[in-house]
C-alpha positions as CSV (number, residue, x, y, z in Angstrom):
1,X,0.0,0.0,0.0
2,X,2.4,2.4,1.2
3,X,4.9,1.9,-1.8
4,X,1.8,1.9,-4.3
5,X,0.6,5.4,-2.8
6,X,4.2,6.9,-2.4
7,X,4.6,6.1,-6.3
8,X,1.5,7.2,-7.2
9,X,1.9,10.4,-5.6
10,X,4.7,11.2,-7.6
11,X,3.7,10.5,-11.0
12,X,0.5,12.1,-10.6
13,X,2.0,15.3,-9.7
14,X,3.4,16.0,-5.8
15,X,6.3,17.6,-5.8
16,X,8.1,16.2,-2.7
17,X,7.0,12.4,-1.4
18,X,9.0,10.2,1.4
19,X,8.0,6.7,2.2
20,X,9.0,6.1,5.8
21,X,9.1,2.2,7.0
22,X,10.2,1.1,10.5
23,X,12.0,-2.1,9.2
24,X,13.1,-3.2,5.8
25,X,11.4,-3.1,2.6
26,X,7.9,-6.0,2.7
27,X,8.4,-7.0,6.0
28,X,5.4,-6.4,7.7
29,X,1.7,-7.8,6.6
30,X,2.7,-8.2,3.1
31,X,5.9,-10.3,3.4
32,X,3.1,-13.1,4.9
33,X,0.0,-12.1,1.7
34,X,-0.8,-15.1,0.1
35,X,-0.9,-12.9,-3.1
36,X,-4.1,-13.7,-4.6
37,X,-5.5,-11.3,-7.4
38,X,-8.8,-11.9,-8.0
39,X,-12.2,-9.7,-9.2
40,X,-14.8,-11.5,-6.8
41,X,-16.7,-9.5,-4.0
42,X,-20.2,-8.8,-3.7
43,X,-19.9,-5.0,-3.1
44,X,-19.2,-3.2,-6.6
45,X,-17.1,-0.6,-5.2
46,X,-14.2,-3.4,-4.5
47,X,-14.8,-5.1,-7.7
48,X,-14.1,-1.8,-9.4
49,X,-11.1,-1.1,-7.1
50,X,-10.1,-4.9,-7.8
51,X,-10.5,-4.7,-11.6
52,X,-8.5,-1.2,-11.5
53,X,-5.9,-3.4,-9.6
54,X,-5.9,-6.4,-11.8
55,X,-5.1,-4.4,-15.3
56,X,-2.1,-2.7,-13.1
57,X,-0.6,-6.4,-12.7
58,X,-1.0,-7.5,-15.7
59,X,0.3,-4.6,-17.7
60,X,3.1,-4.0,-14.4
61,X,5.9,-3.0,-16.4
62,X,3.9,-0.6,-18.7
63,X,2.7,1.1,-15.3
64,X,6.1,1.7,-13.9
65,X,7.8,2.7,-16.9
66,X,10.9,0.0,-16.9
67,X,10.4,-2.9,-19.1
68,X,12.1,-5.5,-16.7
69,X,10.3,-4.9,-14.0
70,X,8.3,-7.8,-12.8
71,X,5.6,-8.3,-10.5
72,X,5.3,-12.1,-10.8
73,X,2.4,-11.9,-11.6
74,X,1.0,-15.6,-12.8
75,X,-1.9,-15.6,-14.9
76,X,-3.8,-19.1,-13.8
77,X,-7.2,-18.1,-13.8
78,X,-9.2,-17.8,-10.8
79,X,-12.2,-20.2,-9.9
80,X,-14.7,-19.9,-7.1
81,X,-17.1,-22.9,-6.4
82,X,-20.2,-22.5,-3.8
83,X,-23.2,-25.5,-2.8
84,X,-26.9,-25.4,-3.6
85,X,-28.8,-23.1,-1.9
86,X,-28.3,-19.3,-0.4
87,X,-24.6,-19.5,-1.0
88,X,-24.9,-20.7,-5.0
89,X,-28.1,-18.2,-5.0
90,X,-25.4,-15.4,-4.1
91,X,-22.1,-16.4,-6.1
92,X,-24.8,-16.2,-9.3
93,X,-26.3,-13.1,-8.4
94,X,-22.3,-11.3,-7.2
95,X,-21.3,-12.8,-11.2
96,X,-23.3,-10.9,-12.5
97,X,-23.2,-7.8,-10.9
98,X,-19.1,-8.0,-11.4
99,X,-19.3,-8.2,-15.1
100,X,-21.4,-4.9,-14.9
101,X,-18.7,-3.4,-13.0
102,X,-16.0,-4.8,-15.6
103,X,-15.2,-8.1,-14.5
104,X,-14.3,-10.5,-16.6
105,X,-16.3,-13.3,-15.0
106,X,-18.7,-16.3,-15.9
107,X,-20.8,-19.1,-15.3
108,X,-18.8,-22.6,-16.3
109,X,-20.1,-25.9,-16.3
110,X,-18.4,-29.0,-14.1
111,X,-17.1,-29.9,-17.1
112,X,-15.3,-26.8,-18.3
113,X,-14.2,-26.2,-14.4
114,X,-12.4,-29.9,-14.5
115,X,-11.0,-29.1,-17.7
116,X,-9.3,-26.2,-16.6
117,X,-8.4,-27.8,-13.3
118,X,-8.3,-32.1,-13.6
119,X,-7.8,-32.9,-10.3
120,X,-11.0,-30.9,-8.6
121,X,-13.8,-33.0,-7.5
122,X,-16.9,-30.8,-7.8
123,X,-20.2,-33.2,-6.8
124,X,-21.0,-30.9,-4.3
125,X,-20.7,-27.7,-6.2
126,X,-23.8,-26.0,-7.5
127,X,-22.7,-23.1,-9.3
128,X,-19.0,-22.3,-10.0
129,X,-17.6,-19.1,-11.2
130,X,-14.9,-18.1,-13.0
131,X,-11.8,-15.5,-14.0
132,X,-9.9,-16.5,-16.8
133,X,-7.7,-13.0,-16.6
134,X,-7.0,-13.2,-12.8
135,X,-3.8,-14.9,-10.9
136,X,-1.3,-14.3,-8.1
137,X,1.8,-11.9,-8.0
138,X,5.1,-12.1,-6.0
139,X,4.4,-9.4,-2.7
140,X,8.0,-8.6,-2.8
141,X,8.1,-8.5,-6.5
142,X,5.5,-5.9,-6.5
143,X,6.5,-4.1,-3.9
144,X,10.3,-3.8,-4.8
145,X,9.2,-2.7,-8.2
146,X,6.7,0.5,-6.9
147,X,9.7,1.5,-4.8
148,X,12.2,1.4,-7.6
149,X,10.1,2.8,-9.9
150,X,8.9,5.7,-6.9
151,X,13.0,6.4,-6.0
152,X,13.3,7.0,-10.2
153,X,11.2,9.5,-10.0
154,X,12.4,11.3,-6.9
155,X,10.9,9.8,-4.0
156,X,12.4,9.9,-0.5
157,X,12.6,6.3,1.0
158,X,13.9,5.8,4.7
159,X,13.5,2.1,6.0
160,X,14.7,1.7,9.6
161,X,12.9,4.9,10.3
162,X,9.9,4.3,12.5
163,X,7.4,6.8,13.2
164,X,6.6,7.6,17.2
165,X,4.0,10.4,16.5
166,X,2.5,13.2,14.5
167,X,3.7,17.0,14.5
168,X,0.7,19.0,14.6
169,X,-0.4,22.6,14.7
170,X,-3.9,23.3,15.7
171,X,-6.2,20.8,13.7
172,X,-3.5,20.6,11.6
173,X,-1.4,17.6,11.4
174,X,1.9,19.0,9.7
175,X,4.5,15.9,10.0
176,X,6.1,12.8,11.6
177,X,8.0,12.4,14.2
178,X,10.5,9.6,13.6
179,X,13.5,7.9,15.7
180,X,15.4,10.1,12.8
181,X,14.4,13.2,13.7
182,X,11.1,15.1,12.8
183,X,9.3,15.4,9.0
184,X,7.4,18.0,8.1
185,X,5.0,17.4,5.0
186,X,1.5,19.1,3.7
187,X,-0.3,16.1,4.6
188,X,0.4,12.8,6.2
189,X,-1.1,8.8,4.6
190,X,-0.8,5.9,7.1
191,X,-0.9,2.9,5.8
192,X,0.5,0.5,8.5
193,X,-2.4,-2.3,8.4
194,X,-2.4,-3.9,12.1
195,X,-0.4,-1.3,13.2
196,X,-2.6,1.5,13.3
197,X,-3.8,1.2,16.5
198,X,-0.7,3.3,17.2
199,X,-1.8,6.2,14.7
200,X,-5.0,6.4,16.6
201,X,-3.4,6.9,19.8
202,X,-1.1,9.9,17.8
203,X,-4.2,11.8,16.8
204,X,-6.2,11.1,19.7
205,X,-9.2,9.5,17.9
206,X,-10.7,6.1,17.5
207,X,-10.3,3.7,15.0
208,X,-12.1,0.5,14.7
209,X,-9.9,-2.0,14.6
210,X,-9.8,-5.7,15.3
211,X,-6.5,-8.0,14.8
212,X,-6.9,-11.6,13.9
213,X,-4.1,-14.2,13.0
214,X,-4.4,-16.2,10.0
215,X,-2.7,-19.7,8.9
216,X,-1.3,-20.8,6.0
217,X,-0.3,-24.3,5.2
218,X,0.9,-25.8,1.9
219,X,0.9,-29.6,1.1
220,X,2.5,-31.3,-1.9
221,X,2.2,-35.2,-3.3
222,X,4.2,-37.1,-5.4
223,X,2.8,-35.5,-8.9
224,X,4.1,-32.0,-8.8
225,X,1.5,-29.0,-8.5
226,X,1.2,-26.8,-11.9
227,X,1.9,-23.3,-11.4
228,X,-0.8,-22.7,-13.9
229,X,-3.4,-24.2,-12.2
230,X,-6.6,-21.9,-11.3
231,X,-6.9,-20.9,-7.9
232,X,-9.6,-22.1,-6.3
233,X,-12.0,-20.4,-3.6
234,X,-14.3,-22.9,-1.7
235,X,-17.7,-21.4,-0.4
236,X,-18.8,-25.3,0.4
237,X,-16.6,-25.1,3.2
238,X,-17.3,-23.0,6.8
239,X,-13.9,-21.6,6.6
240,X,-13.8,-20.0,3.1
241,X,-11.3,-22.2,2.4
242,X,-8.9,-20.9,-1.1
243,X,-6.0,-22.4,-2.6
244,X,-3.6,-22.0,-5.2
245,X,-0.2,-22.8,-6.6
246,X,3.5,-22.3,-4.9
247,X,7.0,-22.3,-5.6
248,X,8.0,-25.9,-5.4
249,X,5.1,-28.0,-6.8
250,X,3.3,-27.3,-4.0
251,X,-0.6,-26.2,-3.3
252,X,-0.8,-23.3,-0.7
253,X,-4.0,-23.4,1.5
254,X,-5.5,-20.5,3.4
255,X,-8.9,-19.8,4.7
256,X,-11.1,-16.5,4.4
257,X,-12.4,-16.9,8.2
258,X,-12.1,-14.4,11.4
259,X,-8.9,-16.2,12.1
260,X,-7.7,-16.1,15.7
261,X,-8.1,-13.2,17.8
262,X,-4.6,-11.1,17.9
263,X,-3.9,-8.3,20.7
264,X,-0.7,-6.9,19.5
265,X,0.8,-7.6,15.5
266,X,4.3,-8.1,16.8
267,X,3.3,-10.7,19.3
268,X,1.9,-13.1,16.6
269,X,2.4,-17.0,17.3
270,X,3.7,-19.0,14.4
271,X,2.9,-22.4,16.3
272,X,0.1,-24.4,14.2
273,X,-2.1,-27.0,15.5
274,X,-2.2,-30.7,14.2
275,X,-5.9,-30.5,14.5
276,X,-5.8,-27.4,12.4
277,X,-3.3,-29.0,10.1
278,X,-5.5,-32.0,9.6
279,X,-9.0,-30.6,9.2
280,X,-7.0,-28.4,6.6
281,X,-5.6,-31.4,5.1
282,X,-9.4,-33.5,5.0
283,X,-10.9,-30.5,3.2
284,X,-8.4,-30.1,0.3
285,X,-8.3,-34.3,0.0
286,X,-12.1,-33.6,-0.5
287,X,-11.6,-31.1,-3.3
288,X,-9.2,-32.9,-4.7
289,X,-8.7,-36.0,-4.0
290,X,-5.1,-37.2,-5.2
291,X,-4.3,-35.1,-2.3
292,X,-5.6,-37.8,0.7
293,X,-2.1,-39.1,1.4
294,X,-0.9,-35.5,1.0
295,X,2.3,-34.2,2.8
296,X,2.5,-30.9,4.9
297,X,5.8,-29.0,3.8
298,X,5.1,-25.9,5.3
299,X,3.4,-23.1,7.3
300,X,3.5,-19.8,8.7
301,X,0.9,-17.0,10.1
302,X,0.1,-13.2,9.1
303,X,-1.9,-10.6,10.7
304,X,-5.4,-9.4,9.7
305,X,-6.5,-5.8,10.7
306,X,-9.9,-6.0,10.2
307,X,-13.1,-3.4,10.4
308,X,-16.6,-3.9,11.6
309,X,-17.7,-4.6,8.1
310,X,-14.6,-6.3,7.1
311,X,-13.7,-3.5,4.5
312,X,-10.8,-0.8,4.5
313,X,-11.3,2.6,5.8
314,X,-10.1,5.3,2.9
315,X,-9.7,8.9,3.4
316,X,-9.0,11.8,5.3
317,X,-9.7,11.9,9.4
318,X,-12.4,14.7,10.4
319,X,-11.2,17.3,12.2
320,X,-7.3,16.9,11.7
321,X,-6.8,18.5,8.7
322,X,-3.8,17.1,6.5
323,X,-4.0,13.1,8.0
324,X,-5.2,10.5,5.8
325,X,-6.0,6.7,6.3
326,X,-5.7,3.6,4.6
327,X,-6.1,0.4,7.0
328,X,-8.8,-2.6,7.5
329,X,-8.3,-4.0,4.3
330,X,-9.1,-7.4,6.1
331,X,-6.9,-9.8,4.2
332,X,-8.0,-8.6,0.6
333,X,-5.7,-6.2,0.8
334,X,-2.7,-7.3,-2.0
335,X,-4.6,-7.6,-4.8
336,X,-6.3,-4.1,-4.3
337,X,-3.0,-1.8,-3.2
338,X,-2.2,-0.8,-7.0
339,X,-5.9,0.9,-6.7
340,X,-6.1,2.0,-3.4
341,X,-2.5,3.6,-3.8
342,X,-3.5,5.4,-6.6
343,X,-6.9,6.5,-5.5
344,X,-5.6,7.6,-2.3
345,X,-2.7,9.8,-4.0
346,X,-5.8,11.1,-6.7
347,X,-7.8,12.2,-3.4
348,X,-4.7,13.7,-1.5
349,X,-4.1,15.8,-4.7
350,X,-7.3,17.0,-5.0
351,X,-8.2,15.2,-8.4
352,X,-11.3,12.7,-9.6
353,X,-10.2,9.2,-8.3
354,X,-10.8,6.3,-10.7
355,X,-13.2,4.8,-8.0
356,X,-14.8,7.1,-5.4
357,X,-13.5,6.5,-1.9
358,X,-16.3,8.2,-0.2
359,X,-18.4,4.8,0.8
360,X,-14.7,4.2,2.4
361,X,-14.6,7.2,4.8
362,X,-14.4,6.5,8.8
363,X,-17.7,8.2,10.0
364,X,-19.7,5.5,7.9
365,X,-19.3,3.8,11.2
366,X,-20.9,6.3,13.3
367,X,-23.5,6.6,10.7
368,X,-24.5,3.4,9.9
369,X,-23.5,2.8,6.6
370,X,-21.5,-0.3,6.1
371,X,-20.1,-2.2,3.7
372,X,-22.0,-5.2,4.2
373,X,-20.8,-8.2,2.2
374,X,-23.3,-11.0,0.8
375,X,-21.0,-13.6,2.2
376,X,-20.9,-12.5,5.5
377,X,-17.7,-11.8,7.5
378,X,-14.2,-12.3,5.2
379,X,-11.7,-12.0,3.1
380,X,-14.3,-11.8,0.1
381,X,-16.7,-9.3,1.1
C-alpha cells in the first residue's frame, strides 16, 4: 500500500513524497500475503477497485515505466465454487453484478471447471464461477518494483525509520516524528495495516480495529503441483477455504475466516495446530482427492487488521486537517494496493479518483452505513 501510494503520488503530480518504514522493505503484513488477485466481492465498489488493480498487474511493467520490472504476476485463472442453496443463489447473483462493474467473469459448467483444473472434484458444487484474466503476484516483486520505480522519479525512502508520532499545529497535522528526527510534509497517509492502533493513539481518535491471526499451510504429493493451475475459492466449506499454486510444486491453502483473535501484531504466534493442520488437510483431500495421502511442507501465520464490516477505511480523518488513512483492508488487501494507492494519492491531490473512496470514509461507522458483504464476515466481502 504504502509503496503503491508513495509512487502514485509522484507521477501524478506531488512535488516532494517520502515513504517512511520502521523495518526493511515487505516485511510487515505483506511479506506473509498469500498474493491472490482476483475480481470476486459482492460490493461493486471493491470489484471496481479490484478490476482497477488487476489491469495494473497484468500490464506492471507498462505502469512503472521499466520494461524488466516484474511483479510475478501468474496468470492461472481464478475459480470460485459455492453448494446449492443461499450461497450458489449469491455467487450467481455477485457474477453478474461484477461483469457490470468490468469483471471478466462467468458461469462454467463441471465440465469446463475440470478441464481447466483435472484434479477438482466438484459433486457438491452448485454453481462455480470463473476469472480467466486473474492470478497471483510475487508481494516482494510488486513491492520492490513500486519503490524502484517511486526512488526513479524522486521519492524519499527511509527504512529503519519508524514513526513515534504526529507534529501538529492546531487541527492541523503537519509531520512525523520519527526515531530520525522530525518530518514536516502538507499532509500525512498511514498505511500501516495492524499497526494503526498506534496512529489512533497519535491523533487522539478512535479507530475501529480488530487484529486476527491467520494460517497458512501448503501440502504437496508425489505428482508436482502446476503453477498454472486456477486458484480455487471454496464457499462449500465454513472456513472460506482458497487455494492456489506455490514455488515448489506445491498447493498453498488459506482460509477467508475471522482467524484467531490477535492483541498486538508483533506478538503473533507462528505455532500451528495438528488438529488445524488435519482438518485443513481433509478438506483439500475432498476437493481434490489425489491429495488424501498429502504431505504438509510448510506453514507460517500473518496478521489481519480487520473493520466492523470487514472493508478498508479510505480517506481523510475529520477534524485533523492534512491526515489521511488507509487500513482494514481485512486480508484482501494485496490484490487491491495498486488501486487504493493510486486512489488515495488522486484524493490527496485533489483530483477525480478512478473509483470514489467516499463509501470508504471512517464516520460510515458512526452513521451506519457499512459495507456489508453477501457472504458474510471475510476475506471476500
Amino acid at each position: 500500500m504504502g509503496a503503491s501510494a508513495a509512487f502514485h503520488l509522484k507521477k501524478l503530480g506531488a512535488k516532494r513524497v517520502a515513504l517512511l518504514e520502521r523495518n526493511q522493505i515487505c516485511t510487515g503484513g505483506t511479506a506473509k500475503s498469500c498474493a491472490i488477485v482476483r475480481t470476486h466481492y459482492s460490493i461493486p465498489s471493491n470489484t471496481a477497485l479490484a478490476v482497477k488493480g488487476l489491469e495494473i498487474f497484468r500490464h506492471f511493467a507498462d505502469v512503472v515505466g521499466d520494461s524488466n520490472a516484474d511483479c510475478g504476476f501468474v496468470n492461472s485463472g481464478y475459480i470460485i465454487v459455492a453448494p446449492e442453496g443461499d450461497k450458489a443463489e449469491k455467487l450467481a447473483a455477485n457474477l453478474d453484478m461484477q461483469a457490470k462493474v468490468g469483471a471478466h467473469t462467468r458461469t462454467i459448467s463441471r465440465q469446463e471447471a475440470q478441464e481447466l483444473h483435472p484434479l477438482l472434484n466438484l459433486d457438491d458444487c452448485s454453481v462455480i464461477g470463473y476469472e480467466p484474466e486473474s492470478g497471483y503476484a510475487d508481494p516482494y516483486l510488486t513491492t520492490t518494483g513500486f519503490i524502484n520505480a517511486a526512488k526513479r522519479l524522486g521519492v524519499t525512502v527511509k527504512t529503519g525509520c519508524a514513526v513515534t508520532g504526529l507534529l501538529r499545529e492546531g487541527d492541523a497535522v503537519t509531520g512525523v516524528c520519527t526515531n530520525q528526527g522530525n518530518v514536516s510534509a502538507g499532509a500525512v497517509l498511514g498505511l500501516i495495516g495492524p499497526w494503526s492502533g498506534a496512529l489512533a493513539g497519535w491523533a487522539d481518535t478512535s479507530l475501529p480495529l480488530e487484529i486476527s491471526r491467520h494460517i497458512v499451510l501448503t501440502f504437496k504429493t508425489a505428482e508436482s503441483y502446476a503453477r498454472s493451475l486456477p486458484i480455487v475459492k471454496d464457499l462449500t466449506t465454513e472456513n472460506k477455504m482458497y487455494f492456489r499454486p506455490a514455488t515448489g510444486g506445491v498447493v498453498l491453502v488459506g482460509t477467508g475466516d475471522h482467524g484467531d483473535p490477535l492483541d498486538e501484531p508483533d506478538n503473533i504466534d507462528d505455532n500451528v495446530s495438528l488438529s488445524f493442520v488435519e482438518h485443513q488437510g481433509g478438506q483439500i483431500a475432498h476437493r481434490m482427492p489425489s491429495f488424501a495421502d498429502g504431505e504438509l511442507v510448510d506453514s507460517w501465520t500473518g496478521p489481519y487488521d480487520i473493520t466492523p464490516d470487514w472493508n478498508p477505511v479510505l480517506g481523510p480523518v475529520s477534524g485533523l486537517k492534512g491526515l489521511y488513512l488507509g487500513y482494514g483492508f481485512s486480508g484482501h488487501g494485496f490484490k487491491l494496493a495498486p488501486a487504493i494507492g493510486r486512489v488515495l494519492a488522486q484524493s490527496i491531490l485533489g483530483q477525480t479518483a478512478d473509483v470514489s473512496i467516499e463509501p470508504y470514509r471512517l464516520d460510515r461507522f458512526e452513521k451506519g452505513n457499512l459495507l456489508t458483504g453477501s457472504y458474510g464476515i471475510g476475506s471476500i466481502s
